[in-house]
N, C-alpha and C positions, 0 to 999 in steps of 0.2 A: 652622155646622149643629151641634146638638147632638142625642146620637144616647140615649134611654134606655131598659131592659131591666126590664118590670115580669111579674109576673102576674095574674091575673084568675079569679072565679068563674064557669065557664065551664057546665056539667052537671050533670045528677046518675042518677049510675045506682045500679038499689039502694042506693037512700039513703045513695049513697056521692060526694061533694064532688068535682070533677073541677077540677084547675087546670091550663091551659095557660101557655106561659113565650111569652111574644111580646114587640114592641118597639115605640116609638111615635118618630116623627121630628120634631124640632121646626127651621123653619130661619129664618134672619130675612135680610134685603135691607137692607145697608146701602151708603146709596151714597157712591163713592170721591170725593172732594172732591180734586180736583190745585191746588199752588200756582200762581197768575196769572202766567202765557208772561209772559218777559222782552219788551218791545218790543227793535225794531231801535235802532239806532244813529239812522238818518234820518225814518224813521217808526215805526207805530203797527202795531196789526193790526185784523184785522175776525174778528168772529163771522161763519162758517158755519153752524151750528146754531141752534135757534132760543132754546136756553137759555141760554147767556151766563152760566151759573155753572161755568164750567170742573170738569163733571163727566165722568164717564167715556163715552165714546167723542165726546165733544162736538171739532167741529173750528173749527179759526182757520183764517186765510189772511193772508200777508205781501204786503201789496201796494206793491211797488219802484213808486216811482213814476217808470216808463217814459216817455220814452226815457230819463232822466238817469241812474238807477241801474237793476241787472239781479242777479240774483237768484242768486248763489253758495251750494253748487253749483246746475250748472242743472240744473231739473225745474222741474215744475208748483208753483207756488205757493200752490197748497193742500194743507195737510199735517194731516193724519186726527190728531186729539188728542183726550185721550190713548190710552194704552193703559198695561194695567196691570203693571206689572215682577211680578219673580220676589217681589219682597216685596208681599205681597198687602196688609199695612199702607201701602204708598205708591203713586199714581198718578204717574206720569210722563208728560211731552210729548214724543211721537216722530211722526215723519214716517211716512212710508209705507215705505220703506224699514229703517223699523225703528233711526234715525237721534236720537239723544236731543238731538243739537248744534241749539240754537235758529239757521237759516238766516239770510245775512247778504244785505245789498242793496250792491252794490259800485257805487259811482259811475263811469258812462259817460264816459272820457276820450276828446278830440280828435276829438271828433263838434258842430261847432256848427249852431245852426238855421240860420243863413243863409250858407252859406261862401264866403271870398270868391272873386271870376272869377280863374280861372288862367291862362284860354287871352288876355289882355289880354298885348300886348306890352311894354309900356313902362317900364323900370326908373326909375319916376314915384314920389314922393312923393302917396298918392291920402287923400282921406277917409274914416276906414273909417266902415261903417255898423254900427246896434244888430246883436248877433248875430254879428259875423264874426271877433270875435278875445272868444270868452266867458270866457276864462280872463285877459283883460289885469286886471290889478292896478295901482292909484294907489299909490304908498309916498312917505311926507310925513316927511320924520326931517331933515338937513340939508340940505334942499330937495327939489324932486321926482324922485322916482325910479319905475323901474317892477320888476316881478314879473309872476311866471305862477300859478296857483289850480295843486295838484297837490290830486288826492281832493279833500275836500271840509274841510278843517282847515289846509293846508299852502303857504307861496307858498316859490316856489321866486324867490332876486334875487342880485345880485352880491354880495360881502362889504365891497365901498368905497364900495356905498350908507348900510350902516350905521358902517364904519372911513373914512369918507374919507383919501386919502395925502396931500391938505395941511391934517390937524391932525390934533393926538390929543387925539381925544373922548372923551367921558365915557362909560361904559358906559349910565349913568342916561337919557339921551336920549332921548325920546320918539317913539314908531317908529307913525305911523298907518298904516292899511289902505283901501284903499277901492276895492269892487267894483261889477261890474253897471251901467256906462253911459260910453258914449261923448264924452260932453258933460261939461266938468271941472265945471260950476255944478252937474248934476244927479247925477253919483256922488258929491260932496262932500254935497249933500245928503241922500243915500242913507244917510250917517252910518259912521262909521268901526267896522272889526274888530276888538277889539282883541286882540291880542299877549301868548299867554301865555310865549313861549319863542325867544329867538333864540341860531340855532344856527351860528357859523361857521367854516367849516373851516381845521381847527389849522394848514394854509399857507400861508393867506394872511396875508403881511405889513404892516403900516399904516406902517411904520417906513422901510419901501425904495420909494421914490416911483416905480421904474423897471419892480416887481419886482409883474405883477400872477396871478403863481401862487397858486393856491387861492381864486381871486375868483370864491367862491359860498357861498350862505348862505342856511338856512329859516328861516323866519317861520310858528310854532305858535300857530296862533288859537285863543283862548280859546274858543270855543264853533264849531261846524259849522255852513258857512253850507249855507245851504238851494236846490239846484239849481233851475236856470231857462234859458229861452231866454238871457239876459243873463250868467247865472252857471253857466259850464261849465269843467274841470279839462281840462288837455293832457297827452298821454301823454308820457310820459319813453320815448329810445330804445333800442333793442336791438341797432343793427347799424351797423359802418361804412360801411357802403356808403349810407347816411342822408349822407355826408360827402364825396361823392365831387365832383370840381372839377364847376365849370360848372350843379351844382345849384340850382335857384333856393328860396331865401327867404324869408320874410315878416317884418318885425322890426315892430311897431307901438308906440307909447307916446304922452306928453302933453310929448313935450320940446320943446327948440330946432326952429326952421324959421325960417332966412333972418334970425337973431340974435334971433328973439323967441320967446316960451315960447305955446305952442300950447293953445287953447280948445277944442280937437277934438281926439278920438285920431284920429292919422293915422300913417300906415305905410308901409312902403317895398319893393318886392322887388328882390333883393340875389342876386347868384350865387356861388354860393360859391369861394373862386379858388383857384388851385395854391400851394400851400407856398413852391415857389422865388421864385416872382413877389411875394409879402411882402417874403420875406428880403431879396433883392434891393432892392423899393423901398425898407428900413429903412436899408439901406448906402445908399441913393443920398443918403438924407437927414439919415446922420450921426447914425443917433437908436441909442443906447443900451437900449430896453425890450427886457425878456425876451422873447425869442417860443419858447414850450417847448411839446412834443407835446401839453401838457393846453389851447392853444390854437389855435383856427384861427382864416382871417381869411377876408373877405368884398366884394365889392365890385367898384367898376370905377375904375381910376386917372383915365381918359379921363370917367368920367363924376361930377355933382356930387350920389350919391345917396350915404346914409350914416345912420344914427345917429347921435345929436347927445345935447347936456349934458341931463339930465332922461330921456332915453332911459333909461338905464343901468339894469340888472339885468333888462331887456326880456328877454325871451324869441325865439331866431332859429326859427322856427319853419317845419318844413319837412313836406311833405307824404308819408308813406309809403304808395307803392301798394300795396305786400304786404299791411297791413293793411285800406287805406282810415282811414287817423287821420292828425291832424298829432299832429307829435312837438316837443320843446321841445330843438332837439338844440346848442342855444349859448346864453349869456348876454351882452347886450349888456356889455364889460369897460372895452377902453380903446382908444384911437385917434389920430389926429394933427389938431388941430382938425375941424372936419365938414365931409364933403364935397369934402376934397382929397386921397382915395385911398381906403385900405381901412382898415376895421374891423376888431377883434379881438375875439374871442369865448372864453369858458369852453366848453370842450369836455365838455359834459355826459355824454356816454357814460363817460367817465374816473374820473365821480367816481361812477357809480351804486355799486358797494358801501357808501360813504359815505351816499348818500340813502338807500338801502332800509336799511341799518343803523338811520338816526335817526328814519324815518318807520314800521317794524315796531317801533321801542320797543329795540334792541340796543346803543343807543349812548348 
């Protein structure tokens, strides 16, 4: 607004010139032009307004696309933009709360569309169907292996999928991915993720055949796959009691069944057994391998269910009521051929510092 102070021939009395001192206002309407709202990570946004040149009080809207990802923090997903900051030179994008931070869409873990029957008795090797294990992961590097989808960038697999303990391999080795279907023809066709970062933890050894401490390892995909009924992330867990004996399981993958290598993901439930009742079987059998707090085991001695070769970096995956999520609370590791006892598992609750360190970028 500019403000100016003139005078004017205003009367005349007795031919005498009369000036008054007055002021005239001049103001002009320029409108605030904001720079273009960052998009999300996983999507885009929509104009709310009908003018779409992100001018001043013009609004977006973030739309998560629900159920898979949800909208951090939560509120309404439409947020009133902009409004204009203290410097009247710049427009800014703020929520309704007066919030400058562009909102994020957090990817919905251990929610799949079609989950499998729990209330089924039979510690049976079954068929899974599309849908019930959306986080299973194909891994192709020194044969087949499996993983779990963590968020939407991240598999979570054992470390001796990528270090096998009968050979030292090349670092150089080429580590495929492959999500999104239950049938090995049609995820293979699906086309592989690829791999921008493998990350394995500093204790696990490739060197000690016996020694399967620290057998876990992420896989940083090169670009964000994009959620689906087929393609969903499992939650990582938070509590021991996720671990408690007699627990039942879910371990699924594309390995061995009955000495051959399996055309179907198929899966197994698995109860989780007492500590001593390992120990014990490992002494009855003379066997040598580590079995240290950062592992549990699984299974029934009596019976011939198990994870098998190609299984391996599978995710044991267990169902938490408190929440209503399954949680990714073991990693298929290592075992005594398949099927003639029990299983042994990365105890993933042990290493979450390690995971949230390397998947928040700290490590």
């Amino acid at each position: 607004m500019k403000l100016s102070f003139y005078t004017v021939f205003s009367n005349l009395e007795n031919w005498t010139a009369i000036f008054f001192k007055g002021f005239l206002v001049y103001y002009q309407v320029v409108v605030m032009t904001c720079s273009s709202p960052q998009n999300l990570s996983c999507c885009g946004f929509e104009n709310v307004t009908e003018s779409g040149e992100d001018t001043y009080q013009d609004k977006i809207s973030f739309p998560c696309h629900e159920p898979y990802y949800k909208i951090v923090p939560a509120m309404d997903s439409s947020h009133p933009l902009p409004e204009i900051s203290n410097d009247s030179t710049q427009g800014i994008w703020k929520d309704r709360k007066g919030n400058g931070k562009i909102p994020q869409c957090s990817p919905v873990c251990g929610q799949p569309s079609i989950p499998i029957d729990q209330d089924q008795g039979a510690l049976d090797t079954s068929k899974a169907k599309l849908g019930n294990f959306p986080w299973q992961a194909l891994t192709i590097i020194y044969g087949r292996g499996g993983g779990a989808l963590l968020g939407d960038r991240w598999i979570l697999t054992a470390a001796h999928t990528i270090y096998p303990k009968d050979s030292f391999s090349q670092k150089n080795q080429t580590v495929e991915v492959f999500l999104g279907h239950t049938d090995l023809e049609e995820i293979i066709r699906l086309g592989t993720h690829s791999v921008r970062r493998v990350i394995v933890h500093p204790d696990y050894r490739q060197e000690e055949p016996n020694n399967f401490e620290g057998d876990i390892a992420l896989l940083e995909l090169e670009n964000r796959v994009s959620l689906s009924p087929n393609i969903l992330p499992i939650c990582l867990p938070d509590s021991e009691t996720l671990y408690n004996s007699g627990l039942i399981g879910y371990v699924s993958g594309f390995g061995m069944e009955r000495g051959r290598l399996v055309s179907q993901l198929k899966y197994v439930r698995l109860p989780i057994a007492k500590r001593e009742a390992c120990e014990n079987w490992l002494l009855e059998k003379n066997r040598t391998e580590v079995f240290s707090s950062n592992m549990f085991c699984a299974g029934d001695r009596t019976l011939k269910q198990d994870a098998c070769q190609g299984d391996s970096g599978g995710v044991f995956a267990v169902w938490d009521n408190t929440t209503e999520r399954w949680m990714a609370t073991g990693i298929v590791s290592w075992g005594i051929d398949c099927g003639k006892g029990f299983g042994f598992y990365s105890k993933v609750l042990n290493y979450m510092d390690w995971l949230k360190g390397i998947m928040e970028g700290e490590a």
